[in-house]
PLY file of the C-alpha trace (Angstrom):
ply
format ascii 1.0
element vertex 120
property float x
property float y
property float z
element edge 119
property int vertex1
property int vertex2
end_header
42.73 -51.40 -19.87
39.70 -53.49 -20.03
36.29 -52.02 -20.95
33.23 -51.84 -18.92
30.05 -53.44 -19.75
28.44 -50.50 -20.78
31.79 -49.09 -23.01
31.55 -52.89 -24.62
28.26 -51.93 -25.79
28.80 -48.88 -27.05
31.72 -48.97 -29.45
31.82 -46.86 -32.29
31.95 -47.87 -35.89
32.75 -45.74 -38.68
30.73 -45.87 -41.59
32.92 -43.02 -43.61
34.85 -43.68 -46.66
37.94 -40.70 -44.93
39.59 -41.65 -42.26
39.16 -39.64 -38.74
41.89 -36.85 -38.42
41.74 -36.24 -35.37
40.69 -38.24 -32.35
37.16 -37.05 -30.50
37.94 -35.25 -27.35
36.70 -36.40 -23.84
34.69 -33.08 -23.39
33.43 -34.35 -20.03
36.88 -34.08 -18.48
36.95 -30.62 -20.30
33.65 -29.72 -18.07
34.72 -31.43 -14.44
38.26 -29.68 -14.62
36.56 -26.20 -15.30
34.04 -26.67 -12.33
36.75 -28.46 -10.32
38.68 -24.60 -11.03
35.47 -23.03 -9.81
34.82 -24.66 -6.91
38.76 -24.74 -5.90
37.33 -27.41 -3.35
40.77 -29.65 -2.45
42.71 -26.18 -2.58
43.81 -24.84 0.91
42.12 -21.81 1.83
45.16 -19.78 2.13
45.91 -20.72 -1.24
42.78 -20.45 -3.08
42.69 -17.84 -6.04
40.20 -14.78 -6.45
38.83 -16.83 -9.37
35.57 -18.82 -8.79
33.53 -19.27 -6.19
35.72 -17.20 -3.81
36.05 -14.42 -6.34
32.05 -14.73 -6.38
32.26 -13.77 -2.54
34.19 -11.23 -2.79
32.57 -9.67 -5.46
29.52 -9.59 -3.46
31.14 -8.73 -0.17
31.50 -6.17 2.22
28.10 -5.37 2.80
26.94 -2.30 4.90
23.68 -0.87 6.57
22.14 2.02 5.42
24.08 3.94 8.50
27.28 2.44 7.86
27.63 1.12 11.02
28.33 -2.43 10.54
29.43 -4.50 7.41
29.65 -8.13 6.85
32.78 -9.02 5.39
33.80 -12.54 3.66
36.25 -14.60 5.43
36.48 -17.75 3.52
34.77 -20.98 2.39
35.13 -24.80 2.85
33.00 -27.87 2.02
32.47 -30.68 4.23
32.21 -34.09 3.55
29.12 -35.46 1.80
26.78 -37.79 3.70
26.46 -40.16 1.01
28.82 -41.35 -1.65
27.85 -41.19 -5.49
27.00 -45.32 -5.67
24.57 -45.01 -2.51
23.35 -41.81 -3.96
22.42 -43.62 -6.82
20.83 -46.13 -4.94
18.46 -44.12 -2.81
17.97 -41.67 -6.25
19.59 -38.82 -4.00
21.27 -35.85 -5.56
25.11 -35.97 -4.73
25.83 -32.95 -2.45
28.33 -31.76 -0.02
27.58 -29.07 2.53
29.23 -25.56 1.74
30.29 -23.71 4.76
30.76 -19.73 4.64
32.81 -18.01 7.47
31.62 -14.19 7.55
32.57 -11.45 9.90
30.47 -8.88 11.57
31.66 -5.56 12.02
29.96 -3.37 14.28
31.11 0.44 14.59
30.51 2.91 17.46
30.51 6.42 15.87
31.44 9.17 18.04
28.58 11.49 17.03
30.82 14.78 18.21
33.45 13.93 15.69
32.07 11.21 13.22
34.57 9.45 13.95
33.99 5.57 13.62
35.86 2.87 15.97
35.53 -0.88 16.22
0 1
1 2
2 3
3 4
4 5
5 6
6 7
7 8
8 9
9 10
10 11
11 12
12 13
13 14
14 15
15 16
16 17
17 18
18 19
19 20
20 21
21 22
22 23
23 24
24 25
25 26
26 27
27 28
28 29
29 30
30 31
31 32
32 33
33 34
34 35
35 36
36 37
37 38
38 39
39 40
40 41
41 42
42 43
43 44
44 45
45 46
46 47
47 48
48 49
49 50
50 51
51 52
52 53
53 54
54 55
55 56
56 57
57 58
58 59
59 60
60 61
61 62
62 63
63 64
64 65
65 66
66 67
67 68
68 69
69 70
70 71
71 72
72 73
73 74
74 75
75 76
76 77
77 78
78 79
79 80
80 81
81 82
82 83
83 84
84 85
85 86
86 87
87 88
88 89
89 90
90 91
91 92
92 93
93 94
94 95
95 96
96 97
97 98
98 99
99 100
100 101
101 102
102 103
103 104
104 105
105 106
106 107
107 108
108 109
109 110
110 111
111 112
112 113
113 114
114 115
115 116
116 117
117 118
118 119
């Protein structure tokens, strides 16, 4: 594998009289894979965990009115394409970003004030 301009520049010499015991680890990758878990962004929806960003929603959701007649319930999540890629994002000094898109449900309830009884 040939190195990049920037990785010729920047190789590493040891000054140290031991040698290294173990070899450094790339804790980037450590990082992307844990936010790549998060996210769960080229996972199906039917087959995303409740870890993450969808166990952040559903944490959070159902939420009712005071009268408990409706409550907005989470659905599920996806992210759409970004406008820009990373190299034009660079260019332009953008931040790279994708749109998230929620899908809630409203649920509205007709109580039957005789009974208390509540109905969709």
């Amino acid at each position: 594998m040939a190195l990049s301009f920037t990785e010729k520049k920047r190789i590493r010499k040891s000054f140290g009289r031991i040698p290294e015991a173990i070899e450094m680890p790339n804790l980037i990758e450590v990082q992307r894979e844990s936010y790549e878990h998060f996210l769960q962004m080229h996972t199906p929806a039917p087959e995303r965990t409740d870890d993450g960003l969808g166990g952040v929603f559903k944490s959070v959701f159902p939420i009712t009115d005071f009268s408990e007649r409706a409550t907005l319930e989470y659905v599920s999540y996806e992210f759409e394409a970004p406008k820009f890629d990373v190299e034009e994002c660079m260019q332009r000094d953008l931040t790279f970003q994708a749109p998230l898109k929620v899908r809630l449900q409203l649920v509205v309830f007709e109580v039957d004030e005789d009974t208390g009884a509540r109905s969709v």
